[in-house]
LOBA-438136 format. One record per residue (C-alpha): residue number from 1; chain; y, x, z. Coordinates in Angstrom, 3 decimals. Each point is the difference from the previous one (the first is absolute). Layout:
# residues N
R  nr  kette  c2  c1  c3
R  NUM  A  Y  X  Z;
...
END
This chain:
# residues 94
R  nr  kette  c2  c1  c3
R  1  A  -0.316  -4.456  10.925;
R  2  A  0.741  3.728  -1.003;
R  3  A  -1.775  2.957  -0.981;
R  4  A  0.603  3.259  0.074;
R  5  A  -1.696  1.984  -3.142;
R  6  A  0.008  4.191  0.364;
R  7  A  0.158  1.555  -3.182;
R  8  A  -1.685  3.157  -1.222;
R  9  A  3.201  1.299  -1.358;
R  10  A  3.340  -0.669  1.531;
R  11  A  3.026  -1.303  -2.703;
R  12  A  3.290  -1.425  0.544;
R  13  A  0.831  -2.786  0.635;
R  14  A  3.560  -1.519  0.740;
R  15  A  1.343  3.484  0.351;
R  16  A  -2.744  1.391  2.170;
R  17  A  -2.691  1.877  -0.185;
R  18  A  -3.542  -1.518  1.857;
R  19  A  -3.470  -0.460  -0.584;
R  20  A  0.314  -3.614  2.004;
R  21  A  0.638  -3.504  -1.578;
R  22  A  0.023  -3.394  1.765;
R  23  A  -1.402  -2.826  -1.600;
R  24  A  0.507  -3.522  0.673;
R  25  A  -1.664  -3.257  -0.436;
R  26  A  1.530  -1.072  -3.222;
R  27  A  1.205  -3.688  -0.346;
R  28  A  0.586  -2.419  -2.986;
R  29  A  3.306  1.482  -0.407;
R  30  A  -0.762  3.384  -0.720;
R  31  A  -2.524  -1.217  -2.615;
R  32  A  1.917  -1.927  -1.720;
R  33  A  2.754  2.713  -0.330;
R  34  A  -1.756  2.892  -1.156;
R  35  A  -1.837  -2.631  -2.932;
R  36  A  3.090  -0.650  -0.787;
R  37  A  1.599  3.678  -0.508;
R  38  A  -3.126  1.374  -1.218;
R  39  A  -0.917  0.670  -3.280;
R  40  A  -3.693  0.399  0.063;
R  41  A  -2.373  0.084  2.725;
R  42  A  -0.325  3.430  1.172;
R  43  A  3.908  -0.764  0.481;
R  44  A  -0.420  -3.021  2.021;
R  45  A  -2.125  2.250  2.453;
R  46  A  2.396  2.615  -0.018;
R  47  A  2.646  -2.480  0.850;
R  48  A  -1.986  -1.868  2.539;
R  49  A  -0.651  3.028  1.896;
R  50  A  3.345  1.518  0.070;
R  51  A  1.302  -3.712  1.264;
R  52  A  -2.694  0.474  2.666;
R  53  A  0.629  3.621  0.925;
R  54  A  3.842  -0.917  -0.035;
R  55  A  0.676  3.025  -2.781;
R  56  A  1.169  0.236  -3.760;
R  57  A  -2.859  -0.284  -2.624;
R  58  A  1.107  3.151  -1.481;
R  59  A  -0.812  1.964  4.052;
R  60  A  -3.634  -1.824  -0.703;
R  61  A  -0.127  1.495  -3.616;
R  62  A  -0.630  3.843  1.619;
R  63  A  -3.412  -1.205  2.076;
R  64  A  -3.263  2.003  -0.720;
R  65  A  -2.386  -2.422  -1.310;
R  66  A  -2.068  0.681  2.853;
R  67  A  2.886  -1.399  2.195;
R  68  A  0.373  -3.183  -2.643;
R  69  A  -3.218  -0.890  1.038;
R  70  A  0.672  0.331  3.734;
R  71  A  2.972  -2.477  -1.048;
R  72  A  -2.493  -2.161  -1.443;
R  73  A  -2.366  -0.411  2.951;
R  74  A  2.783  -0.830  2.302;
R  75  A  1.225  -2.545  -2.032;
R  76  A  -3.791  -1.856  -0.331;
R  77  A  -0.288  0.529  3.851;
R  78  A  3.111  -1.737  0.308;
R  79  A  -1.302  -2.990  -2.494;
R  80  A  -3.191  -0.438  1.825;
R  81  A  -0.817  -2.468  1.722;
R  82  A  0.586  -0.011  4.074;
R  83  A  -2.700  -1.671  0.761;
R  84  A  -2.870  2.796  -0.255;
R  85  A  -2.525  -2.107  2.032;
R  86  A  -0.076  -2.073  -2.997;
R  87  A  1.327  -3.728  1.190;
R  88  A  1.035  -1.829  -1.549;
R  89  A  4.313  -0.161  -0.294;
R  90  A  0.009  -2.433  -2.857;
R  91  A  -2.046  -2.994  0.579;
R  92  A  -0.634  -3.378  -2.370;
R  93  A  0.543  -2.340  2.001;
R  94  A  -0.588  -4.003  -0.520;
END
């Protein structure tokens, strides 16, 4: 799954200018790298979200605030569960 997140105020990223990231679902991979080159956890979401965007942390560093959030939403949509009927997709089974 992607997302697309418009931001209020357009920066650059990879060169150009937009107010349009894509996000993707994130996988064990890309949490395990950005614990590891992270040095605290606003970091580690920094990180995460520029491995998800497919930009440098440093292009992420410009966002408003206001757009960090819109970052932030994304990525829970993308955690939630797919299931929003509620069944069950993990069962105990005998």
């Amino acid at each position: 799954m992607k997302l697309r997140i418009t931001l209020s105020s357009p920066i650059e990223i990879n060169g150009i200018r937009t107010d349009t990231l894509y996000m993707r679902e994130p996988t064990v991979g890309d949490q395990l790298d950005s614990e590891k080159l992270a040095k605290d956890a606003g970091e580690r979401e920094l990180r995460m979200f520029s491995l998800l965007c497919e930009c440098a942390p440093d292009d992420l560093r410009r966002l408003t605030i206001r757009d960090l959030e819109r970052m932030q939403k994304a990525y829970l949509r993308l955690l939630a569960d797919d299931d929003p009927a509620g069944n069950a997709v993990v069962e105990v089974v005998p």
